[in-house]
C-alpha positions as CSV (number, residue, x, y, z in Angstrom):
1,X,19.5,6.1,16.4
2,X,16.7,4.7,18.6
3,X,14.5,2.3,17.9
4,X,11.5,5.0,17.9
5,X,12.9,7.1,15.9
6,X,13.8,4.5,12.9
7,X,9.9,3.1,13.2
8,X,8.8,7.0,13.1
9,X,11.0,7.1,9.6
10,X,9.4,4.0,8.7
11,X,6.0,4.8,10.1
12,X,6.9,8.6,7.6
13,X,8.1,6.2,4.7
14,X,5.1,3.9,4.6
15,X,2.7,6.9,4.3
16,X,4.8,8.9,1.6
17,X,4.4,5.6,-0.6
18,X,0.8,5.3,0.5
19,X,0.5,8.8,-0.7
20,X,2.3,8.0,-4.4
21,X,-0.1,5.2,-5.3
22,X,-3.1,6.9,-4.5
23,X,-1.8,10.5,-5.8
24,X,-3.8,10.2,-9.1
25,X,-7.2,9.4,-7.8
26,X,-8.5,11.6,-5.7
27,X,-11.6,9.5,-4.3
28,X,-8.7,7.1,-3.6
29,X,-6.4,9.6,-2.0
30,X,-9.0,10.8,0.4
31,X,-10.0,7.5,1.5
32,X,-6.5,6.5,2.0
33,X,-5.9,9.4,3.9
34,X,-8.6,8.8,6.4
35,X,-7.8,5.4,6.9
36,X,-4.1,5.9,7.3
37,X,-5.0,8.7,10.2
38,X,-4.3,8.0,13.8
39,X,-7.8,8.1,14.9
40,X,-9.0,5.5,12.6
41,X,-6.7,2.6,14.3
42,X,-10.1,0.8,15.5
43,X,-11.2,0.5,11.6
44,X,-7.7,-0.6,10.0
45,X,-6.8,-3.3,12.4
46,X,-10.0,-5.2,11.4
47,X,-10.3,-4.1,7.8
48,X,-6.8,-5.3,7.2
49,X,-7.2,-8.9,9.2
50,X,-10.1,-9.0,6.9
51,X,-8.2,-8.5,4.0
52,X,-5.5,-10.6,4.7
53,X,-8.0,-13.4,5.4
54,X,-10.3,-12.5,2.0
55,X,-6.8,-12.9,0.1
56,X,-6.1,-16.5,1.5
57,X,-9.9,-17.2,0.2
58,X,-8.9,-16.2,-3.5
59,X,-10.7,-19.4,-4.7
60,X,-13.7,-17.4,-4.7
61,X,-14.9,-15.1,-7.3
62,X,-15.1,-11.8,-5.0
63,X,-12.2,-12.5,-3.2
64,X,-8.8,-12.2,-4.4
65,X,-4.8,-12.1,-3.9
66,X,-5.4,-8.2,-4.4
67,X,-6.5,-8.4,-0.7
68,X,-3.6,-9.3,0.5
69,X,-0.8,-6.8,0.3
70,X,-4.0,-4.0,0.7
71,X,-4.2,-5.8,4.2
72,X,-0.8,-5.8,4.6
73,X,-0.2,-2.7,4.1
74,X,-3.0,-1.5,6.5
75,X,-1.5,-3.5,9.1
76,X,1.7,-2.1,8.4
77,X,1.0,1.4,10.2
78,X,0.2,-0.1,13.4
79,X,2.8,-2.8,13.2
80,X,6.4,-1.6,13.3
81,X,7.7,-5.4,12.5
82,X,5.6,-5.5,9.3
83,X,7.0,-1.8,8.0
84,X,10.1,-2.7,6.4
85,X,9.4,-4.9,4.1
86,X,6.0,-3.5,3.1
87,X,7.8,-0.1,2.7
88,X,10.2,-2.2,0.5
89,X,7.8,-4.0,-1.2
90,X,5.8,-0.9,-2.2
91,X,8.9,1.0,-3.8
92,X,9.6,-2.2,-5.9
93,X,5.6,-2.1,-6.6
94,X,6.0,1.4,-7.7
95,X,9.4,1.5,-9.6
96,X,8.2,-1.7,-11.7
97,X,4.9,-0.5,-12.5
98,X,6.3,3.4,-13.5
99,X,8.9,1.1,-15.6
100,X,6.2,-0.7,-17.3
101,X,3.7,2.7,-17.8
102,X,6.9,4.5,-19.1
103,X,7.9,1.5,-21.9
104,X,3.8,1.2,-22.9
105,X,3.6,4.6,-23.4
106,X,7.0,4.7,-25.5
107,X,5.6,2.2,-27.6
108,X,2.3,3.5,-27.8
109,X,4.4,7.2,-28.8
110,X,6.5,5.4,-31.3
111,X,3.2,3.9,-33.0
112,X,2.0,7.5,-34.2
C-alpha cells in the first residue's frame, strides 16, 4: 500500500470516530461535521493551535486540559503524522467510556 492511501484510511478512520462521539448530539454532530469539511481547513488549523495552547493554560478557570485532545484532534485531519495515535487514542476514549456507561447503567438496572 502507498503512503496515500494508508493516510486516506486514517484521514476515513479519524472521521468515523469523530462521527461516533458526536452521534448523540445533534447540535454537536453538525458542528463537527462542518468543521471536519475540507473547506473549513483555514478555521481548524487556528482553532486547534488555540486549543492546544488554552489546554497548556489549564491553570486558569476557563481554560482546561479538555482543550487539548479537542485541538488535537482538529489538527489531526490536516496532519497525517498526528492521525494514528489520535485515531488510537479516540477508540480507547470510546471503548472505556461505553465500558463505564454500560457497568453504571447495570448498576443503576440492578437498583430497581
Amino acid at each position: 500500500m502507498s503512503k496515500s492511501v494508508d493516510h486516506e484510511r486514517e484521514k476515513a478512520r479519524l472521521r468515523r470516530q469523530m462521527r461516533a462521539m458526536t452521534g448523540s448530539s445533534p447540535k454537536l454532530h453538525g458542528l463537527t461535521e462542518r468543521l471536519m469539511a475540507d473547506r473549513a481547513r483555514w478555521l481548524r488549523i487556528p482553532a486547534g493551535i488555540l486549543l492546544i495552547f488554552g489546554g497548556f493554560a489549564a491553570i486558569l478557570p476557563v481554560f482546561g486540559l479538555w482543550m487539548l485532545p479537542i485541538g488535537l484532534a482538529l489538527l489531526a485531519v490536516d496532519l497525517p503524522m498526528l492521525r494514528p495515535g489520535v485515531n488510537s487514542t479516540l477508540i480507547r476514549g470510546r471503548r472505556w467510556s461505553d465500558g463505564k456507561l454500560r457497568r453504571w447503567r447495570d448498576r443503576n438496572d440492578d437498583r430497581r
